[in-house]
C-alpha positions in Angstrom: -43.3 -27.6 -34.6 -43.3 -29.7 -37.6 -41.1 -30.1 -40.3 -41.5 -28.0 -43.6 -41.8 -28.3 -47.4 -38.6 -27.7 -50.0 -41.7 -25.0 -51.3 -42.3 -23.8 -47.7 -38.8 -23.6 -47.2 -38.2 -21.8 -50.8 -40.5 -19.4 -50.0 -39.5 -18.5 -46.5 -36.0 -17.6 -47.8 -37.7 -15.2 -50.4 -39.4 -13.2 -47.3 -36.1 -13.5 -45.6 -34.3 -10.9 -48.3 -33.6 -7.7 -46.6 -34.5 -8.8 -43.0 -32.3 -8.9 -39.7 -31.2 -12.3 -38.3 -33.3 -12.2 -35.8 -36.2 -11.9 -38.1 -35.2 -14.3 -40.2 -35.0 -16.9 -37.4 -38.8 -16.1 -36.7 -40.0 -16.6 -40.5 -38.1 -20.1 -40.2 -40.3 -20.8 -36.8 -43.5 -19.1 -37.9 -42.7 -21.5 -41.5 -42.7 -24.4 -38.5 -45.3 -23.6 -36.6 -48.1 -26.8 -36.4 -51.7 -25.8 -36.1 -52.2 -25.4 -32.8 -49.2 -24.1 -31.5 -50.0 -21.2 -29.1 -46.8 -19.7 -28.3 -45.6 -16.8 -30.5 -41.9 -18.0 -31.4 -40.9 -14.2 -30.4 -41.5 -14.2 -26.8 -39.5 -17.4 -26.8 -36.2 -17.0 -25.1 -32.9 -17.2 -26.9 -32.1 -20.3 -25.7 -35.4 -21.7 -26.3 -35.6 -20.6 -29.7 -32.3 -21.5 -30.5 -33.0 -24.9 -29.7 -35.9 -25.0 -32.0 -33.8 -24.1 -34.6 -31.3 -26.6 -34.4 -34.1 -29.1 -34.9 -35.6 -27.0 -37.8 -32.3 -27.6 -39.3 -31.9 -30.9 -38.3 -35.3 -32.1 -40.2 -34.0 -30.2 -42.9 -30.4 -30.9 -43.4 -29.4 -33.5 -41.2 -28.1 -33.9 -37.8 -24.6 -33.3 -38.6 -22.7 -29.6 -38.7 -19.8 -28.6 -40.8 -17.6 -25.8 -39.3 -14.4 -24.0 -40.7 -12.8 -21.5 -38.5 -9.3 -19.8 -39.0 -6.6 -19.8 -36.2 -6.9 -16.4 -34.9 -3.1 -16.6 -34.5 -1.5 -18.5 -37.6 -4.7 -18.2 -39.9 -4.7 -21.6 -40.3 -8.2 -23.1 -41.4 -9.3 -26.0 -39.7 -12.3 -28.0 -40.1 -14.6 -30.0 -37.9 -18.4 -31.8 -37.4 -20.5 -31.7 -35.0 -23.6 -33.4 -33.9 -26.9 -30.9 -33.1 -27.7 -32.9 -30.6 -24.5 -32.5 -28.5 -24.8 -28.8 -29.0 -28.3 -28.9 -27.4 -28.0 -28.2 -23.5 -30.1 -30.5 -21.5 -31.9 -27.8 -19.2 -33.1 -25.9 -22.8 -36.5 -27.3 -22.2 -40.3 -25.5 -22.2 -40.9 -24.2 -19.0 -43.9 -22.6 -17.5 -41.4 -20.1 -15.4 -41.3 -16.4 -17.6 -39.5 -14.2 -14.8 -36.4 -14.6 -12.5 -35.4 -13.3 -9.3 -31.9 -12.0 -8.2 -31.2 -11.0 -5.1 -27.5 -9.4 -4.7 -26.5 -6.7 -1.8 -29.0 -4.5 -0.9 -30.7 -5.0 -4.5 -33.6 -7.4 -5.3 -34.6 -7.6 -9.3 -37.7 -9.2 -10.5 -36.3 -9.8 -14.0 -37.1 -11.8 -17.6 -35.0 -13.3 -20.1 -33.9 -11.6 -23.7 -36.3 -12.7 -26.5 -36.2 -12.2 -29.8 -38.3 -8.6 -29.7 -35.4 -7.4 -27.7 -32.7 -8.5 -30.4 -34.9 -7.1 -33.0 -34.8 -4.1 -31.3 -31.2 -4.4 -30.4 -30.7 -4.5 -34.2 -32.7 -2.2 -35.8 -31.4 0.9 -32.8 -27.8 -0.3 -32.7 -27.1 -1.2 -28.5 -23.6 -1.3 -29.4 -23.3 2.3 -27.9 -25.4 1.4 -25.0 -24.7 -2.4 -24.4 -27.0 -2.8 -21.0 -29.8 -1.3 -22.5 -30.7 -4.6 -23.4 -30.2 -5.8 -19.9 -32.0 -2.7 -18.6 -35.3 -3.6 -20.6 -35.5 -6.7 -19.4 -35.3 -6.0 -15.5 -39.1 -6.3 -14.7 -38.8 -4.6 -11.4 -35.9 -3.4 -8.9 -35.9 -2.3 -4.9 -33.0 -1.3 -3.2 -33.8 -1.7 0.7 -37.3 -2.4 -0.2 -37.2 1.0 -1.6 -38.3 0.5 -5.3 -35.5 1.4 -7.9 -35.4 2.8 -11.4 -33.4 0.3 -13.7 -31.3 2.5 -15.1 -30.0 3.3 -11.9 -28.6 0.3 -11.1 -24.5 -0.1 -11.1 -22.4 -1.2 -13.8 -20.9 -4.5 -11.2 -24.7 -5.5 -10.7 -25.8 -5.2 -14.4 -22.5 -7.7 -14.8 -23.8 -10.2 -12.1 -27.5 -10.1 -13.5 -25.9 -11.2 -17.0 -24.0 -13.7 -15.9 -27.5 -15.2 -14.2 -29.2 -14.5 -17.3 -26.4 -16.9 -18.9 -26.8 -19.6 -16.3 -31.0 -19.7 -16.9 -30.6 -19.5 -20.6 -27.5 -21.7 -21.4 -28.6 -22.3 -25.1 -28.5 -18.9 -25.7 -24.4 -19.4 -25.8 -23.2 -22.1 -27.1 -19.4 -22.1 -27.3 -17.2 -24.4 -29.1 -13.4 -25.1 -27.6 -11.1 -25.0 -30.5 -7.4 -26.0 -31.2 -5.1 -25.3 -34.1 -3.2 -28.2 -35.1 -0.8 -26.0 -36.6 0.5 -23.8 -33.7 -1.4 -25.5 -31.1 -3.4 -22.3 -29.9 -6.7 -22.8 -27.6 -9.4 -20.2 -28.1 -13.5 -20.1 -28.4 -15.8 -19.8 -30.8 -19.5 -18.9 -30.3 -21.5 -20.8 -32.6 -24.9 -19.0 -33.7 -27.1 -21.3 -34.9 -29.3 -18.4 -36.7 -26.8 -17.4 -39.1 -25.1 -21.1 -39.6 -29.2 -22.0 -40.7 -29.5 -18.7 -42.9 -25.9 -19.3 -44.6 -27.2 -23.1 -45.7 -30.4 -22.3 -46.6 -29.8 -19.4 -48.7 -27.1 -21.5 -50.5 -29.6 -24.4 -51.2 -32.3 -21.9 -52.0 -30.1 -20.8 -55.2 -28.6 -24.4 -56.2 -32.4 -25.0 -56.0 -33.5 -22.5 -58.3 -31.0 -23.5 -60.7 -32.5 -27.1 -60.8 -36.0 -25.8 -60.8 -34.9 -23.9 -64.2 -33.3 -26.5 -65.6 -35.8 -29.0 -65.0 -38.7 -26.9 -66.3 -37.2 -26.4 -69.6 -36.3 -29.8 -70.1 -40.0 -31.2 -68.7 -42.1 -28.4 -68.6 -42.9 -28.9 -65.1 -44.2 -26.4 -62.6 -41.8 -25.2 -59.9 -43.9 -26.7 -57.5 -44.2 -30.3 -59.0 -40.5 -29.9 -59.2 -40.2 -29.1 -55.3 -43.1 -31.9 -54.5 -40.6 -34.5 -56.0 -37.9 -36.0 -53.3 -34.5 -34.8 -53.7 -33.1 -38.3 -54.4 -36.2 -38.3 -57.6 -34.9 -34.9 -58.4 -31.6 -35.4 -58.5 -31.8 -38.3 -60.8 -33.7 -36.6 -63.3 -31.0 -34.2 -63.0 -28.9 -36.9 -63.6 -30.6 -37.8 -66.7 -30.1 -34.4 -68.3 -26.8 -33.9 -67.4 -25.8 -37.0 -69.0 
């Protein structure tokens, strides 16, 4: 991976208009790729991709995260920062190792982790109705006494137990914040998703941007792209400048 180009960037969030969140976090990795890189971002799992991610958006906006969440109880909003690189687990690392074993009762399951073709799909046919479906399609292989085993076959408690291992091989894939209300003192969790925290920031900059990009070509005459080749601390100056 590499880090990308306010015009790379621009034009990434133009191809992300009408796409799923899970496609929209591959155009930001395939944006990222370096020549050279061999892996196709999609077979990545969630974990792993995720983890890309928060570097993506670390080289772009920093290494420090905003979040506002209301109290689920008193509605209070509260406000906090975290780092990206304490939401980064240490295991989430590139590994050589693409399938799993789980061996529970009578039942032994050659299985792989969810990438993003599986949340694309997930998406696009709506898994709501069928939840393990998405658990189902990853199970590789199943044998029940050493009798082989049709996936769909398996029970609802063992589906539950090969999630939970799914969780503890993919840990990125779930990162949860611990939250208090200083108002009424209530605990709860929050999942943070990385993919829509990214899209939400970059769509925002994407349309402050065009603004300056309009307002700085009728004022210089300038090109879009010598506008997005200058820095931002050049461009806002000559913003700066007009403003004045």
């Amino acid at each position: 991976m590499r880090p990308i180009t306010s015009a790379e960037l621009l034009t990434t969030w133009e191809k992300c208009a009408g796409r799923t969140l899970p496609e929209k976090a591959l155009l930001f990795l395939d944006a990222a790729c370096a020549d050279g890189d061999p892996q196709d971002p999609a077979i990545l799992s969630i974990g792993e991709r995720d983890a890309k991610l928060l570097l993506l958006r670390e080289w772009i906006f920093g290494p420090h995260l905003l979040n506002i969440a209301d109290c689920p109880i008193c509605k209070e909003s509260i406000e906090w920062t975290n780092n990206i690189v304490d939401l980064i687990y240490p295991s989430t690392k590139k590994t050589t190792q693409t399938t799993f074993q789980l061996k529970v009762e009578n039942y032994h399951i050659q299985f792989r982790l969810p990438n993003s073709y599986d949340l694309s799909k997930a998406a696009l046919h709506d898994y709501r109705v069928n939840p393990e479906k998405l658990l189902v399609e990853c199970i590789i292989d199943v044998h029940q006494n050493a009798q082989s085993l049709n996936a769909n076959e398996l029970p609802a408690q063992v589906l539950e137990l090969l999630e939970e291992r799914m969780a503890t091989e993919d840990p990125q894939a779930n990162v949860v914040m611990n939250l208090s209300c200083p108002a009424c003192s209530h605990y709860w969790d929050a999942h943070f998703d990385i993919v829509s925290y990214l899209w939400t920031e970059v769509d925002n900059w994407a349309k402050h941007m065009l603004q300056d990009i309009a307002e700085l070509a009728v004022t210089f005459g300038w090109s879009e792209l010598q506008i997005l080749t200058l820095s931002p601390q050049r461009r806002q100056l000559y913003l700066d400048i007009i403003r004045q």
